[in-house]
C-alpha positions as CSV (number, residue, x, y, z in Angstrom):
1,X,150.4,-61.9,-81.4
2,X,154.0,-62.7,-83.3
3,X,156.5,-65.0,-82.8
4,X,158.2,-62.4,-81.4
5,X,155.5,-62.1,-78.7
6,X,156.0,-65.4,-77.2
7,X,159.5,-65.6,-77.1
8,X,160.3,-62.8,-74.6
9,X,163.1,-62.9,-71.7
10,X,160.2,-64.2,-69.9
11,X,159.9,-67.4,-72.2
12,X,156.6,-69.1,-73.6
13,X,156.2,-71.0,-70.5
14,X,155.2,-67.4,-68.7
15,X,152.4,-67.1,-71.3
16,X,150.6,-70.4,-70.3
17,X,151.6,-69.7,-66.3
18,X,149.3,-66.0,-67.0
19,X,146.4,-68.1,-68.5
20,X,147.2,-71.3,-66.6
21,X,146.2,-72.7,-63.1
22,X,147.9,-69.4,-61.3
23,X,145.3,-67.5,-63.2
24,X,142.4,-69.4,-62.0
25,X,143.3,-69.2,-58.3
26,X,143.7,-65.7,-58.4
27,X,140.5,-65.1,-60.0
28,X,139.1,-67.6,-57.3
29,X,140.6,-65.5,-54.6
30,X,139.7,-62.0,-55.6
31,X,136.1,-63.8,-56.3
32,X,136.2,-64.6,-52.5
33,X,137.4,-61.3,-51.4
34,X,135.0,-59.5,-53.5
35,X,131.9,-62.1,-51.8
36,X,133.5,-61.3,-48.0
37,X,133.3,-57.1,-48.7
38,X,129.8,-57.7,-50.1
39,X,128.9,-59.8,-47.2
40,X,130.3,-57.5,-44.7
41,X,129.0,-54.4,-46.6
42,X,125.4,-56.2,-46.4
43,X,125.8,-56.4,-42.8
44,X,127.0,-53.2,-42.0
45,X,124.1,-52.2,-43.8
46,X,121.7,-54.4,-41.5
47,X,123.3,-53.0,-38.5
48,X,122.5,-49.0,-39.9
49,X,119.0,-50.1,-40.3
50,X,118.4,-51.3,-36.9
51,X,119.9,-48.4,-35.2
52,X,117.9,-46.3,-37.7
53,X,115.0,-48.6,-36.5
54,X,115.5,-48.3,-33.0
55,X,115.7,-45.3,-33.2
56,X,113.0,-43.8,-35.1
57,X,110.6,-46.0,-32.6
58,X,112.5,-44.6,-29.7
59,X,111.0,-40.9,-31.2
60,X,107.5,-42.3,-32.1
61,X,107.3,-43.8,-28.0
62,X,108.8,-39.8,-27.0
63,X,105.6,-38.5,-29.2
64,X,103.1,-40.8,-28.0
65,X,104.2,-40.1,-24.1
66,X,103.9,-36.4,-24.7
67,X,100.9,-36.7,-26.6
68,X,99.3,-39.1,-23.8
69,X,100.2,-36.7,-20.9
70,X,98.5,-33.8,-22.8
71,X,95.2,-35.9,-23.0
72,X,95.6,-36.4,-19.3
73,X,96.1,-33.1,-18.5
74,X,93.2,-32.3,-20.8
75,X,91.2,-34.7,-19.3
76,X,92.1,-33.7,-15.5
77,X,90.5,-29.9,-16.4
């Protein structure tokens, strides 16, 4: 970086602002934000799985009834 670099329109103070206390906070924030969205990502993800879950016990209790009442039937011949 030159001289010329640190004495834009902007000023020198607008070079320690970018690297200052600003800087931090915004990292901090989009740290946050990026922590929410992987949190709610995480439990979108829980939810899928228990409807996914649910579900594919809801099919194994179907097969079981059906096979059940073909033993019955079986059984009443």
């Amino acid at each position: 970086m030159t001289h010329l670099d640190t004495t834009t329109a902007a000023g020198p103070s607008a070079i320690r602002d970018r690297e200052g206390p600003g800087m931090l906070l915004m990292n901090e924030a989009l740290a946050r934000s990026r922590s929410r969205e992987a949190e709610q990502a995480a439990r979108e993800h829980a939810i899928a799985r228990q409807l996914l879950a649910g579900r594919r016990w809801a099919r194994l209790a179907d097969f079981a009834a059906r096979r059940a009442a073909r033993a019955r039937e079986g059984a009443a011949r």
